[in-house]
VOGU-3710 file (C-alpha; in Angstrom, 3 decimals, decimal comma):
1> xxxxxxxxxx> 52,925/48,928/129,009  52,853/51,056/132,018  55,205/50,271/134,309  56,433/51,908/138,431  59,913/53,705/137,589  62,858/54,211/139,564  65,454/56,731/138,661  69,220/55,697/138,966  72,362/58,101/138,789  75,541/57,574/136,824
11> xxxxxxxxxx> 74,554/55,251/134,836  74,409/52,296/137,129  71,644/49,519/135,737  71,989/46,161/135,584  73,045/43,865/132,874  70,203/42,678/130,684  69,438/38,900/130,751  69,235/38,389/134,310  72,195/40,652/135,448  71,712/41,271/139,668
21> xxxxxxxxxx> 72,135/44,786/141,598  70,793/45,199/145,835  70,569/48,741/146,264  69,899/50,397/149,805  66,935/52,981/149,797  66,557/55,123/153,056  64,423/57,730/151,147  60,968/57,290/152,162  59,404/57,667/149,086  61,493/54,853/147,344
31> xxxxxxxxxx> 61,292/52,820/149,911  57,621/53,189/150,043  57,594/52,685/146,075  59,389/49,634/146,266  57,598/48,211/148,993  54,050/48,300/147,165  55,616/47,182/144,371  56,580/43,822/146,337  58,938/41,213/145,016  57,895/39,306/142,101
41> xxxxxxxxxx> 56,890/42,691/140,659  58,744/44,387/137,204  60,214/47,855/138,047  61,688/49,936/135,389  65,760/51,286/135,924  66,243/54,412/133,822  68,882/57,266/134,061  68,631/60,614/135,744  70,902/62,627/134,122  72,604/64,933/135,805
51> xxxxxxxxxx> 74,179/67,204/132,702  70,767/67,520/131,459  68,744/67,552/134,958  66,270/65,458/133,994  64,888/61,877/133,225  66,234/59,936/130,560  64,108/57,750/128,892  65,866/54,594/128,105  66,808/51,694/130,747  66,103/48,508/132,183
61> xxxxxxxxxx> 62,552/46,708/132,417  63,808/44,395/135,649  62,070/42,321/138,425  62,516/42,865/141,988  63,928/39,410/143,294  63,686/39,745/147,045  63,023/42,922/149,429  64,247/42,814/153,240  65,156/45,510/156,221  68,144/46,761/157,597
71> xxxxxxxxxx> 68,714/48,441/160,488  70,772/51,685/159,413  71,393/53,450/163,129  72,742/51,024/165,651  69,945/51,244/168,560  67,852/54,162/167,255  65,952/51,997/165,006  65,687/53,300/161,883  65,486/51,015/159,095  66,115/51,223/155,283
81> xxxxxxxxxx> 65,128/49,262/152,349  67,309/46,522/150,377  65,862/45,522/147,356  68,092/43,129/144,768  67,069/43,580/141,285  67,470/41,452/137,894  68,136/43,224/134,962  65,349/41,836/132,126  65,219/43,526/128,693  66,303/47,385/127,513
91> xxxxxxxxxx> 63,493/49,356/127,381  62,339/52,740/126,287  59,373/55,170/128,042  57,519/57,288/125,932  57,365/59,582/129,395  57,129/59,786/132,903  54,147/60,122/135,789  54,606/61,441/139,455  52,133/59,967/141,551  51,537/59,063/145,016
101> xxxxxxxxxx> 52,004/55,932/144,833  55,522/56,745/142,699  56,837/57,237/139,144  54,957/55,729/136,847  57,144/55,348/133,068  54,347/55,060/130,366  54,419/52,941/127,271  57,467/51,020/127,963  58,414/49,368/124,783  61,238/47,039/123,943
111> xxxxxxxxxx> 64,395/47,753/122,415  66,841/45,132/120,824  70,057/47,075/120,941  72,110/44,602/118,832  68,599/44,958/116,024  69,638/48,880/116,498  72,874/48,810/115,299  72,356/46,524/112,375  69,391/49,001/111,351  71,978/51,678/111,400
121> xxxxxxxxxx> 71,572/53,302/115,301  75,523/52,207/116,634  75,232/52,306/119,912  77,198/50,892/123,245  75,541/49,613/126,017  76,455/50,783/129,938  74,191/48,441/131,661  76,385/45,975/133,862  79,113/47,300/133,837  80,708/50,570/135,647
131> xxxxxxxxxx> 83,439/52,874/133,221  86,181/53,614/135,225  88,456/55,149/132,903  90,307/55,113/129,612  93,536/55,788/127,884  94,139/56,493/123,807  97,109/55,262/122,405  98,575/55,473/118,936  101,151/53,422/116,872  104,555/55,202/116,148
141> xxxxxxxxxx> 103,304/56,787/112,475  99,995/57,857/114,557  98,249/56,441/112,381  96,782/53,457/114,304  94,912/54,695/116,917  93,278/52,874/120,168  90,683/53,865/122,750  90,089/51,582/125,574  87,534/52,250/127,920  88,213/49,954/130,975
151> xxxxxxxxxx> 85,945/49,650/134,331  84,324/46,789/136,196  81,154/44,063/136,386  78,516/44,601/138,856  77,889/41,459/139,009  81,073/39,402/139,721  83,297/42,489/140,113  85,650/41,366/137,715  87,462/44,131/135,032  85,561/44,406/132,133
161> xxxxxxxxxx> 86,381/46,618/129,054  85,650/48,002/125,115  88,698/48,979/122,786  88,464/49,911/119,286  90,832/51,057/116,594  89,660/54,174/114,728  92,948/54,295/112,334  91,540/56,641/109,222  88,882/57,717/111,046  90,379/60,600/113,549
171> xxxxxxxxxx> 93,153/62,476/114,624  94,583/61,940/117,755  93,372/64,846/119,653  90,269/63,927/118,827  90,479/60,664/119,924  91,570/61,541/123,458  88,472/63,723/123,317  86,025/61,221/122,327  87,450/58,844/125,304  86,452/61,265/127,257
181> xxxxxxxxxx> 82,945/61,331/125,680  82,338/57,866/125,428  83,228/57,531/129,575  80,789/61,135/130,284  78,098/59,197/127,966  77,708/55,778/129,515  77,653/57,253/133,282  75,475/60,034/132,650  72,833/57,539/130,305  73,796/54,349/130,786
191> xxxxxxxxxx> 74,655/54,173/126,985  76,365/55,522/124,555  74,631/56,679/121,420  75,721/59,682/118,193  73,495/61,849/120,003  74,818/61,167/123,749  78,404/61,572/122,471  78,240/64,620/120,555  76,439/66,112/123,734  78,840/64,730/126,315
201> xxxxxxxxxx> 82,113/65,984/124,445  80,648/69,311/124,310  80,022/69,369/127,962  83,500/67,969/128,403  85,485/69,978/126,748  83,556/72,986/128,082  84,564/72,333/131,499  88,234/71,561/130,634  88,616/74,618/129,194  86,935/76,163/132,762
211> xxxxxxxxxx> 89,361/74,121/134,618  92,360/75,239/132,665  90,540/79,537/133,112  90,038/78,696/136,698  93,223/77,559/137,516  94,643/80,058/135,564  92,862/83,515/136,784  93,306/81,523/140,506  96,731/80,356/140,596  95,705/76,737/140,928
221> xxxxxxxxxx> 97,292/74,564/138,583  95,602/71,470/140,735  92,447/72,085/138,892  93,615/71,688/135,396  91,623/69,398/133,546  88,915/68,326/136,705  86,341/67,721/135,543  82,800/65,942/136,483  83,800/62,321/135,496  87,065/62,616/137,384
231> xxxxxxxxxx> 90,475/64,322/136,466  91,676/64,049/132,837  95,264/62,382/132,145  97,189/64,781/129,592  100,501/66,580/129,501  98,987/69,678/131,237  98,000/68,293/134,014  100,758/65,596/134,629  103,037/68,356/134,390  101,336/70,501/136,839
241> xxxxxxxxxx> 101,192/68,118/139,054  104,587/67,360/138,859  105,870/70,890/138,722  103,777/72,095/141,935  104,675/69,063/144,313  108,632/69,879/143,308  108,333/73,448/144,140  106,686/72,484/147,226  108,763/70,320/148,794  111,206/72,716/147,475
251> xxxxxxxxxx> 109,970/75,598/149,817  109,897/73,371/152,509  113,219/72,280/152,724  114,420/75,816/152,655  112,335/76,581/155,974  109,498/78,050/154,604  105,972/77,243/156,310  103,419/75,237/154,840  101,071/78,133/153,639  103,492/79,792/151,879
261> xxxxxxxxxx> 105,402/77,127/150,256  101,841/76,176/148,638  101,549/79,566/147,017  104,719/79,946/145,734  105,041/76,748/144,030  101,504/77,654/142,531  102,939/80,555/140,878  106,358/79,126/139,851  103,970/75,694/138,585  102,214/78,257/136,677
271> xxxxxxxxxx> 104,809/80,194/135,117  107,258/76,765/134,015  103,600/75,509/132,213  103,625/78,525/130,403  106,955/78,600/129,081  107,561/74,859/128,776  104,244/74,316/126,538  103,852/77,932/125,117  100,729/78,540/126,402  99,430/82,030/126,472
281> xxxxxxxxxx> 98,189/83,921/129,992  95,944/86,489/128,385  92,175/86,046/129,145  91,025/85,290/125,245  93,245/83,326/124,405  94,332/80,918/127,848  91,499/78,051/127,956  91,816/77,601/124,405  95,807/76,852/123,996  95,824/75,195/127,500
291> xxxxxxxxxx> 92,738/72,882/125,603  94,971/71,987/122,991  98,769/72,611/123,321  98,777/71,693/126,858  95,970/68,764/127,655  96,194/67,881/123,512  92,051/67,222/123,274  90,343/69,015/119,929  86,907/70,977/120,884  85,752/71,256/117,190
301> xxxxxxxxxx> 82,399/69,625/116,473  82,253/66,471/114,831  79,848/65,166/112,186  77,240/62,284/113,452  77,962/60,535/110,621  81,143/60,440/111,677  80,688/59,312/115,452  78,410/56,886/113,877  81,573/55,238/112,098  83,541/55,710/115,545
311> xxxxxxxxxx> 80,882/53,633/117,491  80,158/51,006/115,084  84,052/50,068/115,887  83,385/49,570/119,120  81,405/46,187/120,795  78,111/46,822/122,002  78,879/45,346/125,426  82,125/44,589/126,963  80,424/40,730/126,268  80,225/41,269/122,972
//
């Protein structure tokens, strides 16, 4: 079935079954879009990704519950466009159509994400629900190992979250890595698939590793691990963090201004890191050590076989 379209970012559909989102369009097109839709009227929700720039093809067939204005410039009177929309089924477009009357996905068909995994596709499910963040932990022979990936319901607002043990199955750099994945994953697509993992800890671990050479080559430790979904917790960057507010309130209570009290606890931050962790300052060798002495995440490639195994421990849904 042919169906109108409207692209979301980060990952934000609702929750299949009836789930409920009111978004605010002030874009004309949208807002035209939605309006000749009319309520009562299916729409489908599906990703833009951002790493890719481009469409994503799997989302949410939902149905436009109610439609209303709102002024959005106290007495100029310009309006925008509230439409609240109830997540249906998951769905999947075989592509997309620009017209004038909007973006039109074609051949939606129906996917039953729990039929998926049994069939062999593990998978976890973003719609609903908004990652926030994560944090690994592992038992005292690091051998039991535990990803939680924590965030919140769209819906009622409430904390919501997926954990799963992948003792035998990774070592703990790697599992601090594919945290990471899993969170880049379910924003950027709205799920979290072998394919979408593999992808996002490549893109992850590529812009660590620019963090840690930017910060480096710049003298600014406060961009160590920064990264697009947010700033990553390790021992690099707590201890830059650290390291640069002491040596800056350190400057300042010997009477040194502001401006220069910033740089020089830049450079001292920068030179305790290095010592402290043993992390080397030449160009070939910096991102790479700073990866995994200092912020402890692995950038090898990992099989899909094996991130199959890694989802398939985790719930499809933080309902599940």
């Amino acid at each position: 079935m042919d169906i109108l379209a409207l692209p979301v970012i980060n990952g934000v559909l609702p929750k299949p079954g009836g789930g409920v989102l009111t978004g605010f369009f002030v874009d004309p097109y949208f807002s035209r879009m939605m309006a000749m839709a009319g309520k009562g009227k299916e729409i489908f929700l599906f990703p833009f990704s951002k790493d890719d720039d481009s469409f994503y093809p799997v989302g949410i067939v939902a149905v436009i519950e109610d439609l209303w204005l709102k002024e959005v410039s106290a007495g100029q009177k310009k309006f925008g466009l509230i439409a609240k929309i109830s997540g249906q089924e998951r769905g999947k477009a075989k592509g997309f159509q620009v017209t004038k009357e909007g973006i039109i996905a074609r051949d939606v068909a129906i996917l039953n994400f729990h039929k998926l995994r049994d069939e062999g596709f593990p998978l976890i499910c973003g719609a609903g629900w908004q990652p926030q963040g994560g944090y690994t932990t592992f038992g005292s022979d690091r051998k039991s190992i535990n990803i939680t990936i924590y965030g919140y319901d769209y819906s009622s607002g409430k904390r919501v979250f997926i954990s799963a043990d992948l003792k035998g199955l990774v070592e703990p750099e790697k599992a601090h890595t594919i945290e990471h994945g899993i969170i880049r994953s379910l924003r950027n697509y709205g799920l979290c698939t072998a394919k979408t993992l593999r992808n996002s800890i490549k893109r992850e671990t590529r812009e660590l590793k620019w963090s840690i050479e930017l910060g480096m080559a710049n003298k600014l430790p406060e961009f160590f691990g920064v990264t697009e979904t947010g700033i990553c917790g390790n021992p690099l960057t707590s201890l830059a963090s650290t390291y640069l507010t002491e040596e800056f309130i350190k400057n300042l209570k010997a009477g040194e201004n502001f401006l220069y009290s910033l740089e020089q606890a830049r450079s001292k931050t920068l030179a305790r890191l290095v010592q402290d962790m043993e992390i080397s300052t030449s160009k070939e060798n910096r991102a790479l050590q700073g990866l995994k002495k200092g912020m402890k995440h692995d950038d090898s490639d990992q099989e899909m076989e094996s991130l199959k195994k890694i989802l398939y421990k985790f719930p499809l849904s933080p309902w599940d």
